[in-house]
N, C-alpha and C positions, 0 to 999 in steps of 0.2 A: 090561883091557889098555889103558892109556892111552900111547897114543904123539904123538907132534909130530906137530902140522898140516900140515907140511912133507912129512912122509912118506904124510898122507891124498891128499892133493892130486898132488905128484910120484907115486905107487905105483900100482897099482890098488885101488881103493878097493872095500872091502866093507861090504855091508849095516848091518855094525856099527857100523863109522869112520864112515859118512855118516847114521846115527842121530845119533853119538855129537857130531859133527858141525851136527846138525840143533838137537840140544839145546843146545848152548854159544852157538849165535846165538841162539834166541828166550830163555836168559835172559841175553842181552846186549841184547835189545829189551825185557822186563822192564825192566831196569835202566837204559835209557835212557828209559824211560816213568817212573821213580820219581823220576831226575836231573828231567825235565823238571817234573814236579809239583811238586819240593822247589827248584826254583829260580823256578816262576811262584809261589810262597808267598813267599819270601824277596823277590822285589819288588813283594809286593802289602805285606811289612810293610816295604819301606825306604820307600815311598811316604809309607805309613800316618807313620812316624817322620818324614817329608821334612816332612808337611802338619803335623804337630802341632808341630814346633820352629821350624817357620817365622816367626812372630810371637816368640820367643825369641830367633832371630838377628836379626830387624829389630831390637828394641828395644836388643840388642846395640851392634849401629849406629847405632842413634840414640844411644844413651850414649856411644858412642866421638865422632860429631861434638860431643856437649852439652861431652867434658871439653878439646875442643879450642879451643872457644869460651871454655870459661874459662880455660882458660890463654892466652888471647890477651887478654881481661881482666884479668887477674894483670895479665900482661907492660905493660899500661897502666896499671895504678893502680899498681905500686908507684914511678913516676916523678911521678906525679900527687899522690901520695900526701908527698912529699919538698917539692914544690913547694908543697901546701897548708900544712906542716908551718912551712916557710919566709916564707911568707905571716903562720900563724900569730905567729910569734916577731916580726917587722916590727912587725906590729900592736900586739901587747903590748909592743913596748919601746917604740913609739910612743905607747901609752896611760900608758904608766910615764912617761917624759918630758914629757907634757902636766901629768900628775898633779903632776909636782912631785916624786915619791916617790924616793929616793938607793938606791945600793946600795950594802949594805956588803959 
C-alpha cells in the first residue's frame, strides 16, 4: 500500500508507513553517499586534466604573444622594406649614370 508522505505524517501513522518511511530515507542516504563518491571522483579527474593541460595552455600563450610580436614586425618591415627598395633603385640609377650606360 503506497501512499503520500503527506498522509504519513498528517494521519496517524502505522508500523508500516513508518518502515516504509524509514526505508525511503536510508536509501536516500545510500544515494547521497554514491552522489558524494562520484562527485569527489569527478574532481580528483578535473584536477588530474587541470595539471596535465596545463603546460598546453601556457604554450598556447606563449604562441599567441610570439604571433603578436610578429605581426608587429610585419607591420615595420613592410615600410622598411619600400624604403630599402627605394634606396635600392637610387643607387642603381646612380651606378647607371656614373657608368655612362643609356637607356633605351
Amino acid at each position: 500500500m503506497k501512499s503520500d508522505m503527506r498522509d504519513i505524517v498528517t494521519n496517524d501513522p502505522t508500523t508500516t508507513d513508518l518502515g516504509e518511511l524509514r526505508d525511503r530515507v536510508g536509501n536516500l542516504e545510500d544515494g547521497f553517499e554514491t552522489l558524494k563518491t562520484e562527485l569527489a571522483d569527478n574532481t580528483a579527474a578535473t584536477k588530474r586534466i587541470e595539471a596535465n593541460t596545463s603546460d598546453l595552455v601556457e604554450a598556447f600563450a606563449n604562441l599567441k604573444g610570439a604571433f603578436k610580436v610578429l605581426n608587429w614586425i610585419g607591420k615595420f618591415a613592410r615600410p622598411l622594406g619600400y624604403i630599402a627598395g627605394a634606396i635600392a633603385a637610387v643607387v642603381s640609377l646612380y651606378t647607371a649614370f656614373k657608368a655612362g650606360t643609356t637607356v633605351k
